[in-house]
Kinemage of the C-alpha trace (Angstrom):
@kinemage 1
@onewidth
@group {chain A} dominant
@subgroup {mainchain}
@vectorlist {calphas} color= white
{ca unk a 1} P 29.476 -8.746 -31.549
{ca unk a 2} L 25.683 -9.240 -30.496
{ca unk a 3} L 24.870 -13.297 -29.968
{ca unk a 4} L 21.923 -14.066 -31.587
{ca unk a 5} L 18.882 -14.671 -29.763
{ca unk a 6} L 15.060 -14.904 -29.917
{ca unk a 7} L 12.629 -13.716 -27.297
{ca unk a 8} L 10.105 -15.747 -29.316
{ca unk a 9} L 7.614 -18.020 -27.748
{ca unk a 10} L 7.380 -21.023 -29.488
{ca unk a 11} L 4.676 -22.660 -28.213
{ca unk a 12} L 2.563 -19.492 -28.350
{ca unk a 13} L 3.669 -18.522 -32.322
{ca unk a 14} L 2.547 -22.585 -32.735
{ca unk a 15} L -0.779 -21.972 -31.533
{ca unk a 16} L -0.872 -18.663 -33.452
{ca unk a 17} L -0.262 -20.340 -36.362
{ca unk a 18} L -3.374 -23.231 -35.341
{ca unk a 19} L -5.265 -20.148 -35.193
{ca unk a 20} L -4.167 -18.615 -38.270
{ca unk a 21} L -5.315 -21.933 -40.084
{ca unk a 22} L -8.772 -22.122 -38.069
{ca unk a 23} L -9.320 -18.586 -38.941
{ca unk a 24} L -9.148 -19.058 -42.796
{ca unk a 25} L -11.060 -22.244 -42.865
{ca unk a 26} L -13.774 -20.514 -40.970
{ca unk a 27} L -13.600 -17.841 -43.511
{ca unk a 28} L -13.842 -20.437 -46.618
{ca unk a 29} L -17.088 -21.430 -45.145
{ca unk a 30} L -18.249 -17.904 -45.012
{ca unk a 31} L -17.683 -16.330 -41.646
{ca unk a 32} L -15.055 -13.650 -40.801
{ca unk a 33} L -13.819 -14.212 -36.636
{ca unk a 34} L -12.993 -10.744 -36.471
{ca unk a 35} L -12.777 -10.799 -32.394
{ca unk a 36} L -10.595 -14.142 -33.168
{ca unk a 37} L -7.154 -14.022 -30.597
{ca unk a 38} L -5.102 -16.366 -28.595
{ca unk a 39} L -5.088 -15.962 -24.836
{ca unk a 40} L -1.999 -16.644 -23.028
{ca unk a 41} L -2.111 -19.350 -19.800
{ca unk a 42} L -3.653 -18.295 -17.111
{ca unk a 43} L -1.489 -18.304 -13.618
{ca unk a 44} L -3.709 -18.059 -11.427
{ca unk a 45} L -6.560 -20.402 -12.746
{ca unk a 46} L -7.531 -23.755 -13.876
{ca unk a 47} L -6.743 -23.019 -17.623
{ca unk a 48} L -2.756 -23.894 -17.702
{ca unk a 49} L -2.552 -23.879 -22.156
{ca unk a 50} L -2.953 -21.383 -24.528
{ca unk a 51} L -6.869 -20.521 -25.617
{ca unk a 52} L -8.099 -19.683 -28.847
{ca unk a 53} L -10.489 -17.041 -28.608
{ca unk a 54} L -13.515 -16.841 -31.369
{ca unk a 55} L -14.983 -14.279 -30.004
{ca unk a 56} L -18.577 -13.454 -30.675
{ca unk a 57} L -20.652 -14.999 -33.556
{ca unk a 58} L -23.918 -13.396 -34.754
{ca unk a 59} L -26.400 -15.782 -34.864
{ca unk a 60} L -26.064 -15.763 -39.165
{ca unk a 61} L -22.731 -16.752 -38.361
{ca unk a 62} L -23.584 -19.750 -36.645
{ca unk a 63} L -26.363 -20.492 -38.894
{ca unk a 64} L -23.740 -20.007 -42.034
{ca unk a 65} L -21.173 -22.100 -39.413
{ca unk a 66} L -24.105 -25.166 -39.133
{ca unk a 67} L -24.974 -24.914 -42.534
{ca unk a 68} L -21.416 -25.693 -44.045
{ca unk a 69} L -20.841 -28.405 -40.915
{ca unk a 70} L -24.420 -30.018 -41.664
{ca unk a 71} L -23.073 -30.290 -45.481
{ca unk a 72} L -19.849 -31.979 -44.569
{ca unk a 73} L -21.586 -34.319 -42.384
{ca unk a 74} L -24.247 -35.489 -45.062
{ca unk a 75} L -20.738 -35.989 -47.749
{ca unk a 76} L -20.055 -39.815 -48.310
């Protein structure tokens, strides 16, 4: 009988799923991250967490992106 075990990452599927969130918010305000990913920690540098990865934004992404922010901001 096989014992039953995960070779999950928890803490990585957790920001995966941060991601996952981030991703369709950005895409309810009308931008599609398709270069979106999570990096893994980095050994041999500074950056010791996970990283979320946008990727690259055209610059009518960012103005759609500043738009939508700009509207939140002026809300009550």
């Amino acid at each position: 009988m096989y014992e039953d075990i995960s070779f999950a990452n928890s803490d990585r599927e957790e920001v995966e799923e941060e991601a996952r969130e981030f991703f369709n918010h950005v895409k309810n305000l009308g931008v599609r991250l398709d270069d979106i990913d999570v990096l893994d920690p980095c050994d041999g540098c500074r950056r010791g967490a996970y990283l979320v990865h946008v990727g690259n934004l055209t610059t009518d992404d960012v103005r759609t992106l500043n738009a939508a922010l700009r509207e939140r901001e002026e809300r009550p």
